[in-house]
C-alpha positions in Angstrom: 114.9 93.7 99.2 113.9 93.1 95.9 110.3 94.0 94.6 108.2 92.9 91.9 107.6 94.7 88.8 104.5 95.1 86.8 104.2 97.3 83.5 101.6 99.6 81.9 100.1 98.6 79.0 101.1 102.1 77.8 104.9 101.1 79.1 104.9 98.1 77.2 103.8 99.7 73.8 106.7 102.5 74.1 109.2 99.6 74.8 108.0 97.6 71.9 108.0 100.7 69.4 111.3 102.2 70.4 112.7 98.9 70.6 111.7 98.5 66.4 112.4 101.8 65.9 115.8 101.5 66.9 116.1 98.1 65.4 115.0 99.7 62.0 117.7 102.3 62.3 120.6 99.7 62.9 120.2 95.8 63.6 121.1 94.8 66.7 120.6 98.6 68.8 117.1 97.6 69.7 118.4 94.8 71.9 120.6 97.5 73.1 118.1 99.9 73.8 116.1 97.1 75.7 119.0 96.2 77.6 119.6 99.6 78.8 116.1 99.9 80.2 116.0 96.4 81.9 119.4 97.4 83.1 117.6 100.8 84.9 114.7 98.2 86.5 116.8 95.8 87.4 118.6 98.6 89.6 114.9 100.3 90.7 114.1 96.6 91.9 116.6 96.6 94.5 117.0 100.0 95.2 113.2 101.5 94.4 114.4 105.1 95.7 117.3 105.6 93.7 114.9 107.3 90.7 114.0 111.6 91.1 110.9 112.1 92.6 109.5 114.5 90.0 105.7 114.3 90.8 104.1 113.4 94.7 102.9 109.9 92.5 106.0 108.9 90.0 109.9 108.3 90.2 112.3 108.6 87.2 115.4 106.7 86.7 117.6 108.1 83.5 118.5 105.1 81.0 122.3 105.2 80.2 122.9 105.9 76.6 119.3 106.5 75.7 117.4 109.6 75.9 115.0 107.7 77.8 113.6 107.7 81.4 111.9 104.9 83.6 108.6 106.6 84.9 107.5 104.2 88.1 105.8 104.7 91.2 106.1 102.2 94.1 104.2 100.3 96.6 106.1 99.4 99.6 103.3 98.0 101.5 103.1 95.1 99.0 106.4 95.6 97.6 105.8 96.3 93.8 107.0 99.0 91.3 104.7 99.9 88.8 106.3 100.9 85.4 104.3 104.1 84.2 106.3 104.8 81.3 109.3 104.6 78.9 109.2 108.0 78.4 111.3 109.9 75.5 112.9 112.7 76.8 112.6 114.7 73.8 108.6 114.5 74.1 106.3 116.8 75.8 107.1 116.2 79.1 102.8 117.2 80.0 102.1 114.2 78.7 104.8 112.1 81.2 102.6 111.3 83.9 99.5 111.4 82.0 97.5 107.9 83.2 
């Protein structure tokens, strides 16, 4: 069963600013990033367990290639994953679930 997917504002804002970032550092690796991380949601879609559960809320799925992670929490009731986060591994990991 696939579910929907909504994203955080914050989610959005670290997937537009790693995506330039990486763009800046080589043309064309942006898309690649992005692709990576749609690649990890369009895998939590139809399989919303296969992330860690790290927290009693949030999930994380590792993106390939990337040191990234997919922070989401689900709602099987009404079949939605929330997207919490496009978290950078190399970052405080305190401030991962921070709402």
């Amino acid at each position: 069963m696939i579910y929907n997917v909504v994203f955080s504002d914050r989610s959005r804002k670290e997937l537009e600013e790693s995506w330039a970032w990486y763009e800046e550092r080589q043309y064309g690796l942006g898309d690649r990033f992005s692709e990576a991380v749609i690649n990890v949601i369009e895998q939590i879609e139809t399989d919303p367990d296969k992330g860690l559960s790290r927290n009693t809320r949030f999930r994380e799925a590792i993106v390939k290639t990337f040191p990234f992670l997919v922070i989401y929490r689900v709602d099987k009731q009404d079949k939605v994953i929330f997207i919490h986060s496009i978290f950078h591994s190399n970052r405080n990991p305190r401030g991962k679930y921070k709402v």
